[in-house]
C-alpha positions in Angstrom: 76.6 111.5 89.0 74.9 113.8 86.5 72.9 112.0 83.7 70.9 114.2 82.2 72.5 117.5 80.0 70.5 120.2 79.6 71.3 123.2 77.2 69.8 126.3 75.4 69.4 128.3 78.6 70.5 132.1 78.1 69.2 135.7 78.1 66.4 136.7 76.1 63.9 140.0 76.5 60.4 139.4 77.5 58.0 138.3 74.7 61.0 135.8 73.1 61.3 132.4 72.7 64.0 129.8 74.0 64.2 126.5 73.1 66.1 123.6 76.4 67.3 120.3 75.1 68.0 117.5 77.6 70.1 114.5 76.4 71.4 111.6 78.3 71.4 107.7 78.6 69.3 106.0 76.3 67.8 104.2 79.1 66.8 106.3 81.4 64.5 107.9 78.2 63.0 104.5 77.2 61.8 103.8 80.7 60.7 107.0 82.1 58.2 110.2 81.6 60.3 113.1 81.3 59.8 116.4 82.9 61.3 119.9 82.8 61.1 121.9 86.2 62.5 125.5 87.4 63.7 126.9 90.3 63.7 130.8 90.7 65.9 132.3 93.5 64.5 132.3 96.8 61.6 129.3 96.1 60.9 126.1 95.7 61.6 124.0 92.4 58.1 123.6 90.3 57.5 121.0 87.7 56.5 122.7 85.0 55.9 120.3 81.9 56.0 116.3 81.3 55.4 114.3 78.7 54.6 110.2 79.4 56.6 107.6 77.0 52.9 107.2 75.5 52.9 111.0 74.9 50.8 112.3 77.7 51.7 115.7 78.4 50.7 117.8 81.3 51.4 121.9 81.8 51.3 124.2 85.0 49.1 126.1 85.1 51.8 129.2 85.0 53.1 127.9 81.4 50.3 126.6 79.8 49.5 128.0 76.6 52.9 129.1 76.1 55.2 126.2 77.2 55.6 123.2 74.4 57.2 119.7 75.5 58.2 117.0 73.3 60.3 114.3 73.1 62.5 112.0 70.9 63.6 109.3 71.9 65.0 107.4 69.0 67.4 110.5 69.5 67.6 110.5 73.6 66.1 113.9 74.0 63.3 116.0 75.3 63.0 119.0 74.2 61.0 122.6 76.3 59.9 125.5 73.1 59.2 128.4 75.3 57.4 131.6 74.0 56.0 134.7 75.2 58.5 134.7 78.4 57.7 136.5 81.1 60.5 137.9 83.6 58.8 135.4 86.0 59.6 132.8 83.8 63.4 133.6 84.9 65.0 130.4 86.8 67.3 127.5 86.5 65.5 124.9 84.3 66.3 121.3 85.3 65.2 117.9 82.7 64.5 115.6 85.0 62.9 111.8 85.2 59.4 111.7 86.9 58.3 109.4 89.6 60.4 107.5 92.3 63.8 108.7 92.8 64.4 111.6 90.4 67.0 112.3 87.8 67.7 115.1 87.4 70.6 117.1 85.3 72.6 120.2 86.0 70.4 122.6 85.0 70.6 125.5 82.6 69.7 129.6 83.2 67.2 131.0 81.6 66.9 135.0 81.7 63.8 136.9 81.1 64.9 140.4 81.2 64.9 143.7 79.0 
């Protein structure tokens, strides 16, 4: 049963900016650190951003600098600003729950392509 509800995903030409919203249950965002992971075709899904419910925020090393995560939970959302894509950056983006068992939602494509 799908949760979380990402959206924003689409096509954009290298050097743009997207912007993913994940909504869902308000408890599952007063309780958890959130996170925002990809999956390209052909490898493994990478956790790419999280942000702790006392604002601690980590980066991969292959976003950082370029990557922004925040959240608002008042609102139930976390949010992933993405500028200066890269085609690499192309993938299915997942919001997800970090730590034991997962949450993850349905994901959303994001396109990095002239």
């Amino acid at each position: 049963q799908v949760q979380l509800v990402e959206s924003g995903g689409g096509l954009v030409q290298p050097g743009g900016s997207l912007r993913l919203s994940c909504t869902g249950p308000r408890n599952i965002f007063i309780s958890n650190t959130m996170g925002w992971s990809r999956q390209a075709s052909g490898k493994e899904r990478e956790l790419v951003a999280s942000i702790s419910l006392g604002g601690n925020i980590k980066y991969s090393d292959s976003v950082k600098g370029r990557f922004t995560i925040s959240r608002d939970n008042a609102r139930n959302m976390v949010y992933l600003q993405m500028n200066a894509l890269k085609p690499e950056d192309t993938a299915v983006y997942y919001c997800n729950t970090v730590g034991y068992l997962p949450l993850w939602g349905q994901g959303t494509l994001v396109s990095v392509s002239y």
